[in-house]
Each structure stands twice: as C-alpha cells, then as structure tokens.
C-alpha positions as CSV (number, residue, x, y, z in Angstrom):
1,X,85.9,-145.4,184.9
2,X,88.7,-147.9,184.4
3,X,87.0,-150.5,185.5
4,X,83.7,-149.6,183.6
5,X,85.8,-149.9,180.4
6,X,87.1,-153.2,181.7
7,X,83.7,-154.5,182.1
8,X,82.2,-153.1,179.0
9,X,85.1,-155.2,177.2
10,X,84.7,-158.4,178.4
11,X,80.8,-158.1,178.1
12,X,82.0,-157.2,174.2
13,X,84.5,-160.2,174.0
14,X,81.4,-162.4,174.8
15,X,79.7,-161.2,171.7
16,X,82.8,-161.4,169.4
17,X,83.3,-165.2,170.1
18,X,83.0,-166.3,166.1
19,X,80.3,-169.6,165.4
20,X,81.6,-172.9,163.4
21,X,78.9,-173.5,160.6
22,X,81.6,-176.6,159.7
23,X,82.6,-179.6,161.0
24,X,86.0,-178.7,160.9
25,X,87.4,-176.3,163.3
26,X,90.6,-174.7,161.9
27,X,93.3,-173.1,164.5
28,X,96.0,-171.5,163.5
29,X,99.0,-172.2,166.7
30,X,102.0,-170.0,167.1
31,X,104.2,-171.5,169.4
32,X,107.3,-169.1,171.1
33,X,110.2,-169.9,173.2
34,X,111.0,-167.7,176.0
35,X,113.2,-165.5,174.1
36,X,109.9,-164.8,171.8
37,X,111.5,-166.7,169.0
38,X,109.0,-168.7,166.9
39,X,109.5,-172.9,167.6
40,X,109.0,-175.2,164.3
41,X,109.5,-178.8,163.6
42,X,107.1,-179.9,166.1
43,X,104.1,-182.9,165.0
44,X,101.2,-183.4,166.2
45,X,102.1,-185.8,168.7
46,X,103.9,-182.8,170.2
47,X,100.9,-180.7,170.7
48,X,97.4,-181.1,173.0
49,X,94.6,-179.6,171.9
50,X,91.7,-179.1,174.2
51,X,88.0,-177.8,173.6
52,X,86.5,-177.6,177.0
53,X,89.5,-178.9,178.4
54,X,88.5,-182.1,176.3
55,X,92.0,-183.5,174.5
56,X,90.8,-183.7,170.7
57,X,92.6,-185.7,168.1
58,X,94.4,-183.1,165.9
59,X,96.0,-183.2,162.5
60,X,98.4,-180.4,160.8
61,X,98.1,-179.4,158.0
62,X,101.7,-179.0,156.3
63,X,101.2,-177.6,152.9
64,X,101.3,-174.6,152.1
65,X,98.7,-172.5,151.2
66,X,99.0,-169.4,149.3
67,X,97.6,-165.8,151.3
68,X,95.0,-163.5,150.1
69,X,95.8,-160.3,151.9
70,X,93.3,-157.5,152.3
71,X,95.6,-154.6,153.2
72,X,92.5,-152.3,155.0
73,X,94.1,-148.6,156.1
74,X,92.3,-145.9,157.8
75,X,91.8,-142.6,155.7
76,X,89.7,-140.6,157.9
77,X,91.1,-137.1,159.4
78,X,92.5,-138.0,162.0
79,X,95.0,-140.4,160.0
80,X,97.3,-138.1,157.7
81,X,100.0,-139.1,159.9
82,X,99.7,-142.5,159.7
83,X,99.2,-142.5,156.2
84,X,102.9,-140.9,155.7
85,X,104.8,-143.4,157.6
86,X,103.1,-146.1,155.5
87,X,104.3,-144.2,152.0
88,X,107.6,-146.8,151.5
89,X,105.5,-150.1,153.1
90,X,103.8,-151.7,149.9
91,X,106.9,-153.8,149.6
92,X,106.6,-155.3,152.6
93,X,103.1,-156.6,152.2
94,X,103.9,-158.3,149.5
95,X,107.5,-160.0,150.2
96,X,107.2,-160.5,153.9
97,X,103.6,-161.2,154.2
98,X,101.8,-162.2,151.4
99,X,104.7,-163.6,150.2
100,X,105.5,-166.2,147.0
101,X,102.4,-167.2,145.6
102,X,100.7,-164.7,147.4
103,X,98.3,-161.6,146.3
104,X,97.8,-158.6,147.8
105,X,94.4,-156.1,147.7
106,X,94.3,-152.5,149.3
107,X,91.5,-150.6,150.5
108,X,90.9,-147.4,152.5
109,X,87.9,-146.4,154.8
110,X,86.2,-143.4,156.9
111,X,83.0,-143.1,156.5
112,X,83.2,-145.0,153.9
113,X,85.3,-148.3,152.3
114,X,86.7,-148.6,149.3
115,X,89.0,-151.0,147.2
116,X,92.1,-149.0,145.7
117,X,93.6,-152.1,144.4
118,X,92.3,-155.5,143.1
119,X,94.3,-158.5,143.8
120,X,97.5,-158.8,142.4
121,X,101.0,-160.4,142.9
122,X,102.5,-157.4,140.9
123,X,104.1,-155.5,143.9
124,X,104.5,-152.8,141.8
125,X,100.8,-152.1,141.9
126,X,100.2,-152.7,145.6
127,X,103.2,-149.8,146.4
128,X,101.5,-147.3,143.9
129,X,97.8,-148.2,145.9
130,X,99.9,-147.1,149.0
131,X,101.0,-144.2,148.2
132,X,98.6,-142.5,146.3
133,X,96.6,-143.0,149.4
134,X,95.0,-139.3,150.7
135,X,93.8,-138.1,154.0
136,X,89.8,-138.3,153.7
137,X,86.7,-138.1,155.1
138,X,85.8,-137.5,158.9
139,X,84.3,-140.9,160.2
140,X,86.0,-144.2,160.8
141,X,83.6,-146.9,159.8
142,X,85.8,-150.0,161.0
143,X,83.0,-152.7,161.1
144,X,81.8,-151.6,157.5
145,X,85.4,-151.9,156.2
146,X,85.6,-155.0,157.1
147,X,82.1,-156.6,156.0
148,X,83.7,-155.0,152.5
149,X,87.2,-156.9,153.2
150,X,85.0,-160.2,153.7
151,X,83.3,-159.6,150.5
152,X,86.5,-159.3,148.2
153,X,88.0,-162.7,150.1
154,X,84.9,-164.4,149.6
155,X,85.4,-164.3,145.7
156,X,88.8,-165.8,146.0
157,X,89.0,-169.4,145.2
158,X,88.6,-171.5,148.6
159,X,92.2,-173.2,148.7
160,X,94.2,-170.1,149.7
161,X,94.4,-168.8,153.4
162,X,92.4,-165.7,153.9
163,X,93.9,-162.7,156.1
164,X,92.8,-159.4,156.9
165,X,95.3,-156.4,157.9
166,X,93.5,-153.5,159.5
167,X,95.9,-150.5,159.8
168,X,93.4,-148.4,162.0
169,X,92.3,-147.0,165.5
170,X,90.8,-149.6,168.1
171,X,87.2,-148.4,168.4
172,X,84.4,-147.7,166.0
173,X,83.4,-144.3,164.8
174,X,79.5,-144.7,163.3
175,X,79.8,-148.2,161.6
176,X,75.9,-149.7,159.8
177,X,77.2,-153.0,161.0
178,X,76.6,-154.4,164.0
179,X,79.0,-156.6,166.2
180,X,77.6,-159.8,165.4
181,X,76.5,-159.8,162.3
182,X,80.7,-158.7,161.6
183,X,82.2,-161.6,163.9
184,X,79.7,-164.2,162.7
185,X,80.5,-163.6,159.0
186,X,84.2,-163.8,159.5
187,X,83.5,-167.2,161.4
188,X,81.8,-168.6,157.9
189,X,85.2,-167.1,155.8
190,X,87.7,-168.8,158.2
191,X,90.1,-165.5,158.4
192,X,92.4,-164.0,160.6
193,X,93.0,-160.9,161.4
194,X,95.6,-159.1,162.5
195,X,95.7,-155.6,163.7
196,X,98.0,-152.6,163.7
197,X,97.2,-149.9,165.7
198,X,98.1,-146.3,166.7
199,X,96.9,-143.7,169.1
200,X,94.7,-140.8,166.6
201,X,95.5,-138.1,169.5
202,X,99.7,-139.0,169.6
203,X,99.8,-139.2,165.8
204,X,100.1,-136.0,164.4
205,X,102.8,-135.3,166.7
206,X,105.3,-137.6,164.9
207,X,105.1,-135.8,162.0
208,X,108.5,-135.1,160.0
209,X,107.8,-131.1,158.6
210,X,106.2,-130.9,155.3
211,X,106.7,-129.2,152.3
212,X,104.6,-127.9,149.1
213,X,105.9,-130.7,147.3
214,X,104.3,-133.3,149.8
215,X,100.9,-131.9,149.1
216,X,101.0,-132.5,145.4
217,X,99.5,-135.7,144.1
218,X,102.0,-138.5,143.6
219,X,101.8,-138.6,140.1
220,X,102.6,-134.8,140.3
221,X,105.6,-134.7,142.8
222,X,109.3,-133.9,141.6
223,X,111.7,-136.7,143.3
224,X,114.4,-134.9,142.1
225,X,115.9,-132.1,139.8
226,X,116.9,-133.9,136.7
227,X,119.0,-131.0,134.7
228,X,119.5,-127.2,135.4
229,X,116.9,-126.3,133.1
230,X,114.1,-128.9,134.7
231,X,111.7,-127.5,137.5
232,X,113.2,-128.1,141.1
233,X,110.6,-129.8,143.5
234,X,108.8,-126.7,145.5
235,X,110.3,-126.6,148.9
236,X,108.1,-124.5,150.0
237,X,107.3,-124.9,154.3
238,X,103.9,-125.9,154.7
239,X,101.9,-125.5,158.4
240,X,102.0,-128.7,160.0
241,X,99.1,-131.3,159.4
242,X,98.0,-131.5,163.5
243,X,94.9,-134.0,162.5
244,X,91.4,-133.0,164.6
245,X,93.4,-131.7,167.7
246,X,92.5,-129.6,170.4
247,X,91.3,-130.4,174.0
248,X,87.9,-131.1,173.4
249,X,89.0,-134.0,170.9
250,X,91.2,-134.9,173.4
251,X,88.3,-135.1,175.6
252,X,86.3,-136.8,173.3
253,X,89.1,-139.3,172.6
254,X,88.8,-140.2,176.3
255,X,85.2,-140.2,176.7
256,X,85.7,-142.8,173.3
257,X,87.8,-145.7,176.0
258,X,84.1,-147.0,177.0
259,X,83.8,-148.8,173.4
260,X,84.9,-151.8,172.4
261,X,88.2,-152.5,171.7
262,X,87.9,-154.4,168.3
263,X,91.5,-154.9,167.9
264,X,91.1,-156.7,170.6
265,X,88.1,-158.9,170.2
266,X,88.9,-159.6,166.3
267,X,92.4,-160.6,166.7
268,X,92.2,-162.7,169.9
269,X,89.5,-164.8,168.3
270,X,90.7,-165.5,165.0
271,X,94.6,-166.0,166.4
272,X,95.9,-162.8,165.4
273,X,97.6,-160.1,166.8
274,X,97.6,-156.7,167.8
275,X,100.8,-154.6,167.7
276,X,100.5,-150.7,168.5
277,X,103.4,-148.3,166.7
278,X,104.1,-144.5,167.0
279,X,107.2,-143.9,164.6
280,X,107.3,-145.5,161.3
281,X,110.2,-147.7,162.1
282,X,107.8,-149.3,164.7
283,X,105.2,-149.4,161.9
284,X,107.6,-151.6,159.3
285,X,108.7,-153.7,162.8
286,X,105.1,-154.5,162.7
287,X,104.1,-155.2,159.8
288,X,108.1,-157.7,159.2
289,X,107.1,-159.3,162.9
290,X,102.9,-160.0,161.3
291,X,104.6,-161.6,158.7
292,X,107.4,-163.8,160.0
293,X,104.3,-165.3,162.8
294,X,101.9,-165.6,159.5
295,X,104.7,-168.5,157.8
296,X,105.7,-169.9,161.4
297,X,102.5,-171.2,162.6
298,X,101.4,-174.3,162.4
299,X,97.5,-174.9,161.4
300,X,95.5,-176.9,163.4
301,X,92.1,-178.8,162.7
302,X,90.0,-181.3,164.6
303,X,86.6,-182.1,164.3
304,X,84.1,-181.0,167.1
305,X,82.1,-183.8,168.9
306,X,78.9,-183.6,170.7
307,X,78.8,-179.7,170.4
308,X,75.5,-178.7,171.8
309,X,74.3,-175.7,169.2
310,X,74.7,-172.6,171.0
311,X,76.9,-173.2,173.3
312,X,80.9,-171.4,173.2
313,X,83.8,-173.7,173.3
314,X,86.9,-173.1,174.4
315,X,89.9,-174.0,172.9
316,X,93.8,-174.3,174.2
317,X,96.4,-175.6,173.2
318,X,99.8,-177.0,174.9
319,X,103.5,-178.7,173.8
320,X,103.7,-182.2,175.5
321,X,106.3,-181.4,178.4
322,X,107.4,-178.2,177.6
323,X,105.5,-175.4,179.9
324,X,108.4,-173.0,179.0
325,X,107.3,-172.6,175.4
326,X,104.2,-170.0,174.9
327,X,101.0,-171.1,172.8
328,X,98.9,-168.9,171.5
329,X,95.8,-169.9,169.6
330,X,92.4,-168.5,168.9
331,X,90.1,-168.5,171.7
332,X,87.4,-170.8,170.6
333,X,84.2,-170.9,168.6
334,X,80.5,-171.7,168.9
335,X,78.7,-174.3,167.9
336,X,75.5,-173.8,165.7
337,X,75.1,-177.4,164.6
C-alpha cells in the first residue's frame, strides 16, 4: 500500500506544478545555515539561479512589501480540537506574520467556506474572528476553501504580497474544484502558501477537559466572577468532545492515505512550508516559525527565455561557494507562453 500512496503522490505533484501566464517568474528563497537559522545580507551575486539547470540572471527585490494574509481554518467535525488550541492565536497572525503594514482576513470551511473577518490591521478584530470560531459541518472542502481564499486576495491592490495559511488536514474531503483548475489559479495570483497541519484521528485526544462554560458562545462566557453577588462561570464537567472516532473512522482515515497530499503539493510549489503540530504549544511554534521564514526570505525574479509553452521548468537555486547553507525555493513553473 505504501508504495501505492507514494506513487499516487508524485503522479499528483505532476499536476500541482503551477503555470507562469507572466514574463516574470517570482521565487521566494529561504536560505538556512546548518543550525536551521535563517542567513541574510546576501546579494544577488551571492546566489545562482537555475531553470533547467540554465544559470538565469536574477534580481532581488529589497523592498518591502506589505502581506495580505488569508487565515483559512478547518471547522468540520473532526476539528473541535484544533479549534481550541487556536482560541489565544489571533495575535500572532497579526504581529508575527502579517506584521506592520500588514492585514489579516479569516475564514472557516467544511463543506462549505466562509469569510468570518474582512481584512483588517485591527488585531482586535482578527482575535474575536478566532475565537468565536465553532465546530461545524461534516465535510472538509479544502480545494473550495481555497478557490474562496484566491478570490478575497484577488480584490487586494496588486503591490502587497499575497499569502495563504491553511490550518487543516492534508487530503480533500468532497471538494467541486478540481486539482488544476486550484493550482493554475494560484499560479495567475502569485501566492504562497503555507500549511499547518494535524492528524483528525490524534486530535481529540489532546483535549484539556471541558466545562459548561466552554460550550457557551463567546460573547456569553463568564471569564471571571466579578463580585459575590455576580453569577460564577458554570463549572459544570462536560463529556469529552472525542471528534468522529471509532475504529471504522480510523479505518476510513487509513483507507483516506491514497489521496493527495495537498499540503504537500501546494506548499512545495509555491515555497512554502508544511509544519504538523499535536499540542497547542507546537501549534503557536508554528505559526512564530511561518512567520519569522515569511520576513527572512529573499524574493527572487528573472525573466524566462525561450520557454517552449507547455513544457515544466525546473527551478534551483544555490549560494556561490557555500554547499553547507540549505536553499529552499519553489519547485518551478510552466510555461504557457
């Protein structure tokens, strides 16, 4: 079965290559020492960039352009779990990722996707769109959610960089949207993405226990008893929230490995990242770690030549005589002119 998976995967990663409809091919570079500690202050006469193992003249761009963020979380029922740990996290969207100058929208999915918060640099709005998130619906429509992320970047003004944040599972769960039509449309908005992800069977497991008060709304919830007269917050044991469960989801979980693994494909092509957590300590290591790679890479352009429509290119990139240092990049691009 393993190696089914395996091929099923890189039969997928061939379809998620994304197309250049511009001259310009944009890569964004993060460059690591062997510690893992982000390198700056190199030029371009430090780097080699080759398409088709063909050195291309580069430039680097050095200003700095101010992030739209598309927060996009998972709702569906196997994500209560997930959706608890990320209660305190609105903060860190804004300061660590999107940053100064930045703005910040949130929107949740199952079956369906929706935007719970228009973009804003008020941070106070992008916490409240956190936590008044809810455990709903039962499907996990990944490649919808993010045709509707595409659609609120493409109304922001062109001069900002444009990244998506998927807080979800790896693999699809009943998506309209098809593969290619997702991967080619993200080509035409220039984004990355970067993924965080979790195992739906493990979740519920890391559950702290819950009380009465936990179930009320947010708006509704008593943080604490204010005088001896006020109403004390209800706390009440509630039965634990154990998601789907059971061994035939478990089963079903496994028989689910044979999809793609869009994490996978979307990240690695656009020069993201994919970062799995359990606990929500992992979660906010994440989310600092997306965030400190976002403002430590250095974005690459060069224009294709002789580029035969259709065909993939390749791209790599190296430091001039330093193999210890890691480069990562996105993979490469196809040409359509």
């Amino acid at each position: 079965m393993r190696a089914a998976v395996v091929m099923l995967l890189l039969a997928c990663a061939s379809w998620a290559q994304f197309k250049s409809t511009v001259p310009l091919v944009v890569a964004p570079t993060t460059v690591t020492d062997s510690k893992g500690r982000f390198v700056d202050g190199l030029t371009p006469e430090d780097l080699l960039l080759y398409d088709n193992n063909v050195p291309q003249t580069i430039q680097i761009d050095w200003m700095t352009y101010p992030i739209s963020l598309v927060v996009v979380v998972q709702t569906s029922s196997n994500s209560g779990a997930v959706i608890d740990k990320l209660g305190g996290s609105g903060i860190l969207f804004t300061q660590l990722l999107a940053a100064e100058g930045g703005e910040t929208a949130v929107m949740s999915f199952n079956d369906q996707a929706k935007v719970r918060q228009e973009f804003t640099g008020n941070p106070d709005l992008v916490i409240r769109s956190i936590r008044m998130l809810r455990r709903e619906g039962e499907g996990a429509h990944i490649l919808d959610a993010m045709l509707e992320a595409m659609s609120v970047l493409e109304r922001r003004p062109p001069a900002r960089r444009r990244i998506i944040l998927m807080i979800a599972e790896k693999r699809d769960r009943g998506s309209k949207a098809k593969l290619p039509e997702v991967v080619e449309r993200m080509q035409r908005l220039n984004a990355q993405v970067y993924w965080l992800t979790y195992s739906p069977f493990l979740q519920p497991f890391t559950v702290r226990p819950k009380t009465a008060e936990d179930r009320k709304p947010e708006a509704e919830r008593i943080k604490i008893r204010e005088c001896a007269l006020c109403p004390a917050p209800d706390e009440t044991p509630v039965p634990a929230d154990v998601g789907p469960g059971g061994w035939l989801y478990g089963i079903g979980e496994l028989a689910r490995m044979r999809r793609p693994d869009l994490s996978r494909l979307f990240t690695s092509t656009t020069g993201g990242r994919t970062l799995n957590f359990l606990k929500k300590n992992a979660l906010e290591q994440a989310i600092e770690l997306v965030g400190e790679e976002v403002h430590s890479q250095y974005i690459l352009s060069f224009q294709p030549k002789g580029a035969e429509t259709g065909t993939f290119h390749t791209i790599r990139v190296a430091v001039k005589n330093r193999p210890e240092l890691q480069v990562k990049t996105r993979e490469g691009y196809w040409a359509l002119q």
